[in-house]
C-alpha positions in Angstrom: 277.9 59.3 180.8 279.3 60.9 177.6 278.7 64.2 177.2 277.2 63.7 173.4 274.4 61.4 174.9 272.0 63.7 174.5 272.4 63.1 170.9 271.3 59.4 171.3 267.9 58.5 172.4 267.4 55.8 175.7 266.2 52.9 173.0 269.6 53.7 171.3 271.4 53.5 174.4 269.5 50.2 176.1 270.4 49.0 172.6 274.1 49.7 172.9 274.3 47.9 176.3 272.8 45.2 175.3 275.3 44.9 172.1 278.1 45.1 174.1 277.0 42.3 176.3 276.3 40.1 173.9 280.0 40.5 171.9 281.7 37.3 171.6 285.2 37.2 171.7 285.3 37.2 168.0 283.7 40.9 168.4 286.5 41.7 171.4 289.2 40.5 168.9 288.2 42.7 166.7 287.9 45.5 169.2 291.1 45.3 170.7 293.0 44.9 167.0 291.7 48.9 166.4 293.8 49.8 168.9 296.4 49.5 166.3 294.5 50.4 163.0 293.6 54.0 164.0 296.2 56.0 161.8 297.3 59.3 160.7 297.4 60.7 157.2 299.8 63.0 158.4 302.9 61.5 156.5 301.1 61.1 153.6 301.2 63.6 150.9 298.8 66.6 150.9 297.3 65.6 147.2 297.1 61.9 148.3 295.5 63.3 152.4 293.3 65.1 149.8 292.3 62.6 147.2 291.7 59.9 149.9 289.1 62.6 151.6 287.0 63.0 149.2 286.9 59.9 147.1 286.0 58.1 150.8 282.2 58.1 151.1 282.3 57.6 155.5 281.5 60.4 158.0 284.2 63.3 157.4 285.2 66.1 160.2 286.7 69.3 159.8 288.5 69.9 163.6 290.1 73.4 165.0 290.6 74.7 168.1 290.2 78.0 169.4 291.6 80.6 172.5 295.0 78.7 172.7 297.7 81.4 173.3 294.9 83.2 174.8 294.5 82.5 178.6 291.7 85.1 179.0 289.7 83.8 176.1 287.4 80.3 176.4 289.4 77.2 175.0 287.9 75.6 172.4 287.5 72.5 170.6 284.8 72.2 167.4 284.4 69.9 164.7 282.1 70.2 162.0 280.5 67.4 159.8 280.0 67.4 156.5 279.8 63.7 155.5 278.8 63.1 151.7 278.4 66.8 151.2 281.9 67.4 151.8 283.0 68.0 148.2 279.7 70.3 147.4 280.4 72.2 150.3 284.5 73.0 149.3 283.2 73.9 145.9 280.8 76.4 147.2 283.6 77.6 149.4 286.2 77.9 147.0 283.8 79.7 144.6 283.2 82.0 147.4 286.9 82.7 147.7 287.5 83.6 144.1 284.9 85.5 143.8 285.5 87.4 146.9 289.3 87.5 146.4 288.6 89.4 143.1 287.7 92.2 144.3 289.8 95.3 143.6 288.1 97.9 145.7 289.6 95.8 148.5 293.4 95.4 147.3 295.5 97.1 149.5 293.6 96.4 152.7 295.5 94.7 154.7 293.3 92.1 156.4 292.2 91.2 152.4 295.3 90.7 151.6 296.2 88.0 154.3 292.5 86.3 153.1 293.6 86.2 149.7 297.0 84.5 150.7 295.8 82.3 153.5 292.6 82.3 152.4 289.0 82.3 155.2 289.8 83.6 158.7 287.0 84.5 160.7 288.9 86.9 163.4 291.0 88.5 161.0 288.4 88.9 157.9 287.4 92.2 156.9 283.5 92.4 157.1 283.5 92.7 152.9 284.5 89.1 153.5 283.1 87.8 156.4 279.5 88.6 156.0 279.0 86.6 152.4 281.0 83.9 154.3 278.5 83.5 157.3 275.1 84.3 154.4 277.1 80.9 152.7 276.9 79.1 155.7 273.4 79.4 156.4 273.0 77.8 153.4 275.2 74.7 153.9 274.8 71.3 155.0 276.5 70.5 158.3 276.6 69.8 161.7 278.7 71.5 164.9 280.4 69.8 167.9 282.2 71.9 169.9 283.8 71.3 173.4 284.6 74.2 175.5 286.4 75.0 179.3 287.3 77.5 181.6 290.6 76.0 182.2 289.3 75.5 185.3 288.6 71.7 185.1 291.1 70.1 186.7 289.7 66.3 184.3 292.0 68.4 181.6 295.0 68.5 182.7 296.9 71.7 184.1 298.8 73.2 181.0 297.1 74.4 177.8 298.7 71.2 175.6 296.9 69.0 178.2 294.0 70.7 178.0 293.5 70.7 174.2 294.6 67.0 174.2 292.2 65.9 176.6 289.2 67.8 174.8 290.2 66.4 171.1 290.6 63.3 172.5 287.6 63.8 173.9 285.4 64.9 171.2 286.7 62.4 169.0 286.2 59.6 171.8 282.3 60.5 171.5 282.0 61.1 167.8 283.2 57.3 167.2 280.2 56.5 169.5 277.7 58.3 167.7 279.1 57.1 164.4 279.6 53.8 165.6 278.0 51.7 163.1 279.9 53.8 160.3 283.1 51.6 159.2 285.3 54.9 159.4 285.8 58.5 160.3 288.0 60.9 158.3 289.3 63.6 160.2 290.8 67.0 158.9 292.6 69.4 161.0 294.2 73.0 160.7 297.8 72.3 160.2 299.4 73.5 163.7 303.2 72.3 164.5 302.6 72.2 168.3 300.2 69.3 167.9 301.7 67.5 165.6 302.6 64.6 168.7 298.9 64.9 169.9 297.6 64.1 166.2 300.3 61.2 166.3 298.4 59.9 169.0 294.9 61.2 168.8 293.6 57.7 167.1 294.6 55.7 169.7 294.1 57.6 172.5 290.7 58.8 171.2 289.5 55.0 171.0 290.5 54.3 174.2 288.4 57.4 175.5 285.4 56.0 173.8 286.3 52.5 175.5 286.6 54.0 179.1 283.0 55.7 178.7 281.4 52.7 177.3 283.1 50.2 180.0 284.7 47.7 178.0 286.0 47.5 174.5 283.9 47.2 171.1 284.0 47.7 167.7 284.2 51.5 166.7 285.0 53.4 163.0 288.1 53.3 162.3 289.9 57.0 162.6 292.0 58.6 160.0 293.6 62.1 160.7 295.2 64.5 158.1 296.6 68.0 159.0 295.8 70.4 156.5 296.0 74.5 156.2 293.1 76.1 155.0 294.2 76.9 151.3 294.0 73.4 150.3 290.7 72.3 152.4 288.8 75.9 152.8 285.7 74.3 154.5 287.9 74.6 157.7 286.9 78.0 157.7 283.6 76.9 158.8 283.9 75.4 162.5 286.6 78.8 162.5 283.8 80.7 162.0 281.3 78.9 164.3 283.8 79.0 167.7 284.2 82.4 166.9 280.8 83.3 167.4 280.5 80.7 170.8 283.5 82.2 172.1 282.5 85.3 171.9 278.8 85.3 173.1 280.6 83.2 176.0 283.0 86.4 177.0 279.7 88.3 177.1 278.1 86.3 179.7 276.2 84.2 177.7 273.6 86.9 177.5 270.4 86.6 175.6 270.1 90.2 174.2 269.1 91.1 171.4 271.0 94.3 171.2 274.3 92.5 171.7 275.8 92.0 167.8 277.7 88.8 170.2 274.4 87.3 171.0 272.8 88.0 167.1 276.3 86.5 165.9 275.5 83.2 168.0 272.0 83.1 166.7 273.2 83.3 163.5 275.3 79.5 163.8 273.1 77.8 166.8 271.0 75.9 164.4 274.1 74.7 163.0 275.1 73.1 166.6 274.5 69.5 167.1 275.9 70.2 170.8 277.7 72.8 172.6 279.3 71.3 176.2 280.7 72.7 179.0 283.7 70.7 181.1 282.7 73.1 183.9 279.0 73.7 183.3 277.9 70.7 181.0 275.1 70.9 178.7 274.7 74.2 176.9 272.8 73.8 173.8 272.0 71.2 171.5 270.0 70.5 168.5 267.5 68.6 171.0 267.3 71.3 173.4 267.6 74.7 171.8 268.3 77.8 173.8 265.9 79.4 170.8 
């Protein structure tokens, strides 16, 4: 069972089965040609990755990961969707930015000078930042998927590149699922050099996840990837910001204090999160089945 099926309701599901059954092989043709329409953006250029993001009215995916580099730390995968809002949302952010970045009782400060050069980071901004970030968030249209592990599930894969693979392809796998009555998927991700062969790969392989868990092959979106740094698409900022806060509630137990700024931090982004899944432990928290 895919771990995003509490999202779907058991008439969604019956229904779904009973689809699949009833494909012809005009349906399975169709199916198995995906296999070689799911394509990066990647060698595109950035205005063109950019244009074709926003003029595309489809479900659209801001993806990160988080605690790579980090063995001590949870590893983290989250994407946040922002579908026909997507453009709103940037503007809000960028307006956020410039107005933030304009303040001169900050200049000099280090951390405020790498947010006005690389613009929102959530472990590195300094709280004169950070704070109006998260307020602007609570005010935004989205939704929060994020995958996390111990490194201790062995379905991953045993280094840290297998791990992240696994979980994007993953996450990605289940997202076509939900979405699968959508024609497309557009999916933007922090530009990172070491995964520039997995987001070669991540349409393909992420379809084939989604075929494995369904049991056979059927139409799905198509899945476009773009990598992108967070100047030129600063709503990445927000799943930053959102694994931030799960990671570190996580490293405090997952304890439901109040007097723990962790735990107030989480509270702060749970309504934002469609699901939050274990490998090791499963289920979480989801929109459905609120730890609050």
């Amino acid at each position: 069972m895919s771990w995003i099926s509490a999202l779907i309701d058991a008439r969604g599901s019956i229904h779904l089965m009973t689809r699949s059954w009833q494909m012809g092989w005009r349906d399975q043709r169709r199916a198995e040609s995906q296999m070689e329409e799911g394509r990066s953006l990647t060698t595109q250029g950035v205005g063109s990755a950019l244009d074709y993001f926003w003029e595309r009215s489809v479900v659209k995916l801001y993806m990160d990961e988080s605690g790579n580099g980090h063995p001590s730390q949870p590893l983290i995968v989250g994407a946040v969707e922002t579908n026909e809002n997507s453009e709103e949302i940037e503007n809000r952010v960028r307006e956020l930015y410039r107005r933030l970045s304009a303040r001169r009782s900050l200049g000099g400060l280090r951390s405020f000078e790498d947010f006005r050069k690389h613009g929102f980071h959530a472990s590195t901004d300094p709280l004169e930042v950070s704070g109006p970030f998260i307020e602007l968030m609570q005010d935004l249209p989205f939704k929060a998927y994020l995958l996390v592990t111990e490194r201790t599930d062995a379905r991953a894969g045993d280094t840290e590149t297998e791990k992240l693979a696994f979980m994007y392809e993953s996450l990605l796998g289940d997202l076509l699922i939900r979405h699968r009555n959508e024609s497309e998927l557009l999916c933007c991700i922090e530009q990172n050099d070491s995964l520039r062969q997995l987001i070669r790969t991540l349409p393909q392989n992420a379809l084939k996840r989604a075929y494995i868990k369904l049991g056979r092959k059927v139409p799905l979106p198509r899945l476009n990837i773009s990598m992108l740094t967070k100047t030129e698409a600063m709503s990445m900022a927000i799943v930053d910001y959102i694994m931030l806060a799960v990671s570190r509630w996580l490293r405090a137990d997952n304890r439901a204090d109040p007097a723990s700024r962790h735990y107030r931090a989480f509270r702060e982004v749970e309504p934002f999160i469609s699901v939050l899944y274990s490998l090791e432990h499963g289920l979480i928290t989801s929109r459905k089945t609120p730890l609050h």
